[in-house]
DRENDO-1510 file (C-alpha; in Angstrom, 1 decimal, always signed):
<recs>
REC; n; res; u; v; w
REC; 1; UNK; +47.7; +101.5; +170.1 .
REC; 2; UNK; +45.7; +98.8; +171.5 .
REC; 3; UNK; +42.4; +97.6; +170.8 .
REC; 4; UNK; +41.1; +98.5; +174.4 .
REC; 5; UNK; +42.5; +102.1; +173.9 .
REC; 6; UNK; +40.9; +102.1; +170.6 .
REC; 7; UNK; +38.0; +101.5; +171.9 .
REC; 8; UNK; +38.3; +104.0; +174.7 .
REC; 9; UNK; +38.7; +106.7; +172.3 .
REC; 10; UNK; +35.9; +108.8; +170.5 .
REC; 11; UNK; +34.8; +109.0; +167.5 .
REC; 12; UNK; +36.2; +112.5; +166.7 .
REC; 13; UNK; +39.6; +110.8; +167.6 .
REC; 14; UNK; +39.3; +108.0; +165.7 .
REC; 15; UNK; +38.1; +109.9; +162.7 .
REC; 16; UNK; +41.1; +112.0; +163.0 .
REC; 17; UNK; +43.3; +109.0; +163.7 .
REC; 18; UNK; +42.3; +107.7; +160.2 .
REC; 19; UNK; +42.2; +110.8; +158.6 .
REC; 20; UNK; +46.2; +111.2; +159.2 .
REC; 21; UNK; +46.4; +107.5; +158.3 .
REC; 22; UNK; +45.0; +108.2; +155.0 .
REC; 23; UNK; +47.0; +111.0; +154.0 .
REC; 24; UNK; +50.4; +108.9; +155.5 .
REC; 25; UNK; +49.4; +106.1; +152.7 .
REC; 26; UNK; +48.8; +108.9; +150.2 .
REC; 27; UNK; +52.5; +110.4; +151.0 .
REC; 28; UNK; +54.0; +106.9; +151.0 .
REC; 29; UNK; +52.2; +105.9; +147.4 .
REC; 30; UNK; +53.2; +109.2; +146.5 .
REC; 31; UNK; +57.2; +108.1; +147.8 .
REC; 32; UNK; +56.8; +104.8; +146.6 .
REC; 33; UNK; +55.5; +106.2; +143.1 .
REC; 34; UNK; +58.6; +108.3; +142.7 .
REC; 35; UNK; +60.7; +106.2; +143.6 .
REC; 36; UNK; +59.2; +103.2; +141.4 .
REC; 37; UNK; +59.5; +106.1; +139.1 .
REC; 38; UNK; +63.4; +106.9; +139.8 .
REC; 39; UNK; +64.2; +103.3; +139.6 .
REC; 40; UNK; +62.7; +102.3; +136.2 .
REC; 41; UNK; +65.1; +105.3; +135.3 .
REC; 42; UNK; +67.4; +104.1; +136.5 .
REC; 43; UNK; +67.2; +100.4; +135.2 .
REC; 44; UNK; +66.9; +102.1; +131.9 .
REC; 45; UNK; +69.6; +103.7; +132.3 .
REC; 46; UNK; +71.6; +100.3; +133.2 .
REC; 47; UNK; +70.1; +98.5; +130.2 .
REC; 48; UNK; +71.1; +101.4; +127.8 .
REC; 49; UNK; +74.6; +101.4; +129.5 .
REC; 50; UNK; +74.7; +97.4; +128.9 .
REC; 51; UNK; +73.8; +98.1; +125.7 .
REC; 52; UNK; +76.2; +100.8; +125.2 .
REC; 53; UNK; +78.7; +98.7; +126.3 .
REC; 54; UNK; +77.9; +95.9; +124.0 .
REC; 55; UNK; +77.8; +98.3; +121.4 .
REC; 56; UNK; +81.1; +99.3; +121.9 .
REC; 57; UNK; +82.1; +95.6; +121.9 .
REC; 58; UNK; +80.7; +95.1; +118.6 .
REC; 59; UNK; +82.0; +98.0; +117.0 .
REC; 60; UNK; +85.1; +96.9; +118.6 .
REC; 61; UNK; +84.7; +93.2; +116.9 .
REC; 62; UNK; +83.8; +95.1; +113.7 .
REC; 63; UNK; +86.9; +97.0; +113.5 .
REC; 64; UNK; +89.4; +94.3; +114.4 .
REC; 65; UNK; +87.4; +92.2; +111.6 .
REC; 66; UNK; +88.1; +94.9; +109.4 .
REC; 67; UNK; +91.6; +95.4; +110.3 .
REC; 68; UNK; +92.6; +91.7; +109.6 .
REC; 69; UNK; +90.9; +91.6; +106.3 .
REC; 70; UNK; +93.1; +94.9; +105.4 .
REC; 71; UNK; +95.9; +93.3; +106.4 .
REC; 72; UNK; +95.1; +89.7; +104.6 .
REC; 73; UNK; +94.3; +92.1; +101.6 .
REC; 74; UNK; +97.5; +93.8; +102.0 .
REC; 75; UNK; +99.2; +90.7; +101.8 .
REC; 76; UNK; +97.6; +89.3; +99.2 .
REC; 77; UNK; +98.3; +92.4; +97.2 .
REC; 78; UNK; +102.1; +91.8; +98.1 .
REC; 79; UNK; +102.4; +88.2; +97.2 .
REC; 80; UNK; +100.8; +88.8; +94.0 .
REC; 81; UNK; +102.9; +91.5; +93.4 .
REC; 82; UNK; +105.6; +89.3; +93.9 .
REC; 83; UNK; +104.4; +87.0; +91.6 .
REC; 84; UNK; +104.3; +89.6; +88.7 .
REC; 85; UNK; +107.8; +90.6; +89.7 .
REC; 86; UNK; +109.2; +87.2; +89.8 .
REC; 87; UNK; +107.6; +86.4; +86.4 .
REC; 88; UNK; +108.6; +89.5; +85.1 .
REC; 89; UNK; +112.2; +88.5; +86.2 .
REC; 90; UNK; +111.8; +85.3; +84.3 .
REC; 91; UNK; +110.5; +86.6; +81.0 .
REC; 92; UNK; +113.0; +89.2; +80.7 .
REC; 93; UNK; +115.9; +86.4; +81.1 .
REC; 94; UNK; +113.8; +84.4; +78.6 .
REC; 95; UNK; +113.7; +86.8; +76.4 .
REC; 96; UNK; +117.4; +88.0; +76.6 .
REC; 97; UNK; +118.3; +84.3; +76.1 .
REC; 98; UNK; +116.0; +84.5; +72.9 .
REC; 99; UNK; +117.6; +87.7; +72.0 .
REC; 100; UNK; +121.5; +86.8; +72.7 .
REC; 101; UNK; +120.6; +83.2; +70.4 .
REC; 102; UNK; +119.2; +85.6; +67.7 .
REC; 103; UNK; +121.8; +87.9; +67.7 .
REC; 104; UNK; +124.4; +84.9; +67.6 .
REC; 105; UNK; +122.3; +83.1; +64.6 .
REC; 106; UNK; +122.5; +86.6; +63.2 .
REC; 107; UNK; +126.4; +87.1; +63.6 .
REC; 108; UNK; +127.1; +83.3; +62.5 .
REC; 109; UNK; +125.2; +84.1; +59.2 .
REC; 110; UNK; +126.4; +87.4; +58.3 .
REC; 111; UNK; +129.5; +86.0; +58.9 .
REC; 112; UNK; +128.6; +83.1; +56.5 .
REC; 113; UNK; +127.4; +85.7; +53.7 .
REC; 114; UNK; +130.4; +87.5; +53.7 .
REC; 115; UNK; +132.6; +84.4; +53.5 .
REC; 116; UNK; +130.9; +83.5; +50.7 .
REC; 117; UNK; +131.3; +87.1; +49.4 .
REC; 118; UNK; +134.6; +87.3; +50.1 .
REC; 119; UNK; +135.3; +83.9; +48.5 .
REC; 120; UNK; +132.9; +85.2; +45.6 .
REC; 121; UNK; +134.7; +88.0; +44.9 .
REC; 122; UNK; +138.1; +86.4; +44.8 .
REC; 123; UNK; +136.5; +84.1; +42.1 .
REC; 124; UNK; +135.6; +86.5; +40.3 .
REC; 125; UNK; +139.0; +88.3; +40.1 .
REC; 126; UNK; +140.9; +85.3; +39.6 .
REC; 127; UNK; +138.3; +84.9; +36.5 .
REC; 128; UNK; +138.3; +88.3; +35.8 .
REC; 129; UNK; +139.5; +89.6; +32.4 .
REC; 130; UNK; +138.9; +92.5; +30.0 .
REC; 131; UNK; +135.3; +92.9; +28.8 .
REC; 132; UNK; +134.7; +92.0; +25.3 .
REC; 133; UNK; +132.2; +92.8; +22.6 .
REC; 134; UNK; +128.6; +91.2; +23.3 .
REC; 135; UNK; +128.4; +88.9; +20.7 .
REC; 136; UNK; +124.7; +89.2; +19.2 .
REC; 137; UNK; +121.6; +89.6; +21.2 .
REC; 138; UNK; +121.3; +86.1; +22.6 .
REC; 139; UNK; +123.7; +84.6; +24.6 .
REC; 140; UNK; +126.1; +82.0; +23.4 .
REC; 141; UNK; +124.8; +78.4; +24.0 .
REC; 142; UNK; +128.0; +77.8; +25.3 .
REC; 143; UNK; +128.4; +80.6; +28.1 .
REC; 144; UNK; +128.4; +79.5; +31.4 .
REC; 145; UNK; +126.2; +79.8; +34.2 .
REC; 146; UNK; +127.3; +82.7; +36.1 .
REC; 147; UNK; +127.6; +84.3; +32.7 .
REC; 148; UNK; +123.8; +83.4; +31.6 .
REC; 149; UNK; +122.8; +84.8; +35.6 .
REC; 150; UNK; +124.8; +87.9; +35.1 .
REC; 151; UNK; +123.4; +88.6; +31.5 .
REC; 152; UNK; +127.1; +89.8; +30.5 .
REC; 153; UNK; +129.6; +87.7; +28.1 .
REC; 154; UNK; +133.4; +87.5; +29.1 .
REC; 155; UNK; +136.3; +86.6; +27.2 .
REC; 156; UNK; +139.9; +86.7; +28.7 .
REC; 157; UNK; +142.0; +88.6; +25.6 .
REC; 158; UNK; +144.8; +86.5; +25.4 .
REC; 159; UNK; +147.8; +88.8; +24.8 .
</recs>
């Protein structure tokens, strides 16, 4: 409308006129309300999907974090392990060379003592004759050695 047909009209009219005007602005702040409404929803709802979503990205971050120090862990664990193993290796040919000298020093001498035995004892029966009488309770200044270590006095009998 025009301002001369504005001004044409009566005052019943123009009442009404603003009347209906009034309520329009009431049902448009009334739309506009809702829908300020309906979109602060909805920007909520994008922020809490964004943050969702970034969620979801850290967790992700979190578990792949977690995964590789598993893994590093894992192979920690295995190299140490084959450290132990490799030492274990080594001690056990250590200790077989220490066991296989031993055993050798142990052979040499025992074959030394009986040698010696052997050579004792033939000695002794080369030197062996019949046992005589022990002559007093002392022993003879002039027995030997083996005699005095043996605490026994003999005599060949000559025949």
């Amino acid at each position: 409308m025009t301002d001369k047909e504005l001004r044409k009209l009566r005052r019943d009219d123009l009442l009404q006129i603003l009347i209906n005007q009034q309520r329009q602005l009431d049902e448009l702040s009334a739309a506009l309300e809702k829908s300020e409404q309906a979109l602060a929803r909805r920007e909520i709802a994008v922020k809490e999907s964004g943050s969702l979503a970034e969620a979801a990205l850290r967790l992700n971050n979190v578990f792949e974090s977690a995964q590789a120090a598993a893994e590093q862990y894992e192979q920690e664990l295995k190299a140490r392990a084959d450290e132990m193993i490799a030492a274990a290796e080594r001690q056990a040919i250590e200790a077989k060379r220490v066991a296989d000298e031993t055993l050798g020093s142990a052979r040499t001498e025992a074959e030394r003592i009986l040698r010696e035995a052997r050579i004792e004892a033939e000695r002794l029966r080369a030197n062996a004759g019949t046992p005589v009488e022990f002559e007093g309770s002392r022993m003879p200044e002039d027995a030997s050695g083996e005699e005095k270590r043996h605490g026994l006095l003999w005599r060949n009998k000559k025949a």
